[in-house]
C-alpha positions, -999 to +999 in steps of 0.1 A: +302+331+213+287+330+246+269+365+264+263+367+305+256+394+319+270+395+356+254+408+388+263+443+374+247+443+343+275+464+323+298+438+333+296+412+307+314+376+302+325+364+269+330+328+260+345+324+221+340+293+209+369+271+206+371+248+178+399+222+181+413+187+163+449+172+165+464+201+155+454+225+180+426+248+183+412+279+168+390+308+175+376+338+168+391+361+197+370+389+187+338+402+165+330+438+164+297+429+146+291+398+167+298+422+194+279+446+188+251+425+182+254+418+222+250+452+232+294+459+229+302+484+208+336+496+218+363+510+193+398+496+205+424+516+202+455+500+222+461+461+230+479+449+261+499+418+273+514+412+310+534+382+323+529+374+361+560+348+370+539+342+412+508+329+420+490+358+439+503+386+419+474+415+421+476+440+394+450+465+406+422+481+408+431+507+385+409+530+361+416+560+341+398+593+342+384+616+317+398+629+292+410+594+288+384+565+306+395+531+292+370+501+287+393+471+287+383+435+272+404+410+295+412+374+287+437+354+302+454+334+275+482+314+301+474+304+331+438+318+352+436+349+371+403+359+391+393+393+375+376+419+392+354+448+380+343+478+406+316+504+399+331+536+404+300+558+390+287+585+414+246+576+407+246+544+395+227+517+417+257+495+416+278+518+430+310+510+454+299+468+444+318+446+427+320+412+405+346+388+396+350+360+371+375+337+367+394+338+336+419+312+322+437+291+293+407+261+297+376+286+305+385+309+271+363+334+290+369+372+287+356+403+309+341+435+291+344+461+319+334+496+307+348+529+317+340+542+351+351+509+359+379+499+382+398+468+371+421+441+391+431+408+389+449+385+413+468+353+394+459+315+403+487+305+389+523+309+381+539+318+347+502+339+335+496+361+307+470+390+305+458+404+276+431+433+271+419+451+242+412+493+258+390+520+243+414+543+251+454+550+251+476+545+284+480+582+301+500+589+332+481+622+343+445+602+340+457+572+360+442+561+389+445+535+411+425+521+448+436+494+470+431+461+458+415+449+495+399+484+503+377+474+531+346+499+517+342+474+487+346+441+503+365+421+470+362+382+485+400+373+471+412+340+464+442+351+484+453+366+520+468+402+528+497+379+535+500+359+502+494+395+480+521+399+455+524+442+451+536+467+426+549+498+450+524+515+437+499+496+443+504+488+480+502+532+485+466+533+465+446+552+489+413+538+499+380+535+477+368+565+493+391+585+476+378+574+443+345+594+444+339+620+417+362+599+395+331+593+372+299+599+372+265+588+357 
């Protein structure tokens, strides 16, 4: 298993190694100890999966607040997405700056993104499937959500305005502004 530590340094890439023959492939997805051993000590406690059918499909930037702040563990297992993390904590020298990764089917890579994180992804691909690991469960009341292109961050998308495939919701998130005092360090 591979460790980098991005240009934030709570944001952290995760290559499992992938071993394969004429069967297929196989690999250890994930390690707690092995995980822990790089500084990732999580305890998940809910698993999700999305399908996006469109190339250009942005889920995102969404976060949860306290009492229920979710670190999520991202991989893309169909397809590649370009994932996004956003510092959201008041204090922290990273605040309001983000990173992204791609993530795919070939790459294997995953994304540990920590709570008082936001979290988006835009799809490269048709027909892709998401799934994330969280340290926390779903709840409605601690949702939150910012604009995907929120010009106070600055996210350098693989896609226009234009070409941006929306959940309702997510074209009404109000601007990153309106995120501060969501977490704090």
């Amino acid at each position: 298993m591979q460790i980098e530590h991005l240009a934030i340094h709570d944001i952290v890439l995760v290559t499992p190694a992938r071993f394969a023959d004429e069967r297929g492939f196989f690999s250890e997805t994930y390690n707690r100890a092995r995980m822990r051993e790089a500084g990732i000590a999580p305890e998940f406690v809910q698993d999700n999966h999305s399908l996006s059918k469109q190339r250009g499909v942005v889920r995102g930037l969404h976060c949860q607040v306290a009492p229920h702040p979710q670190g999520k563990l991202v991989r893309c297992t169909r397809g590649a997405i370009f994932d996004v993390a956003v510092d959201a904590r008041v204090g922290s020298p990273s605040y309001g700056q983000w990173v992204g990764a791609e993530l795919s089917e070939a790459n294997w890579s995953q994304l540990w993104i920590p709570p008082g994180f936001l979290h988006g992804f835009c799809t490269l691909t048709g027909d892709t499937e998401v799934q994330y690991k969280c340290t926390d469960v779903w709840d409605r009341a601690a949702e939150r959500a910012v604009l995907w292109n929120s010009e106070e961050i600055g996210i350098e998308w693989p896609i226009t305005a234009d070409e941006a495939v929306l959940s309702d919701k997510d074209k009404l998130a109000p601007p990153f502004a309106q995120a501060e005092g969501w977490f704090r360090l």
